[in-house]
C-alpha positions, 0 to 999 in steps of 0.5 A, a space after each residue: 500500500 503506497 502512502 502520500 507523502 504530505 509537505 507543509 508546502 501542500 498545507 494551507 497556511 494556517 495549518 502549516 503551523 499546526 503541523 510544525 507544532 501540533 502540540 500547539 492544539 492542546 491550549 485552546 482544548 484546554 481553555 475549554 476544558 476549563 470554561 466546561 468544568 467552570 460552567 458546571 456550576 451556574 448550571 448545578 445552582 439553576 436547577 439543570 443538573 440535579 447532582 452535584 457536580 464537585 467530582 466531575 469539575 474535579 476531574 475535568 479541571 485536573 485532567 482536562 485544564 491542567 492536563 491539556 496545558 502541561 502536555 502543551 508546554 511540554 511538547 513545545 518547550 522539551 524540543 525547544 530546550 533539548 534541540 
């Protein structure tokens, strides 16, 4: 099976930049992963979700916010700081 060799030249220019450094990707998934976490609250004191969502939140902030962030600074900064 052959594969299509894709250059970045080939690429739209704004996605050339997402090829150079896709690890780019995970700071705006993880802002909102943060806006979702957040938002569960104002949801939970209007009355749209009966349960309470502290281990959720919990969750989605520490592994959604925090974890989209560090691997975003790691897969930028560790080739930067190594190359």
């Amino acid at each position: 099976m052959a594969t299509i060799p894709v250059t970045s030249a080939a690429l739209a220019p704004g996605w050339r930049q997402v090829a150079a450094e896709p690890f780019r990707l995970f700071f705006p998934l993880g802002v909102l992963f943060g806006l979702l976490g957040v938002s569960l609250w104002p949801l939970h004191f209007l009355g749209v979700l009966e349960d309470y969502p502290g281990t959720i939140h919990a969750r989605i902030m520490a592994h959604g916010f925090f974890g989209s962030f560090i691997l975003g600074f790691l897969g930028t900064a560790v080739p930067r700081m190594l190359g």
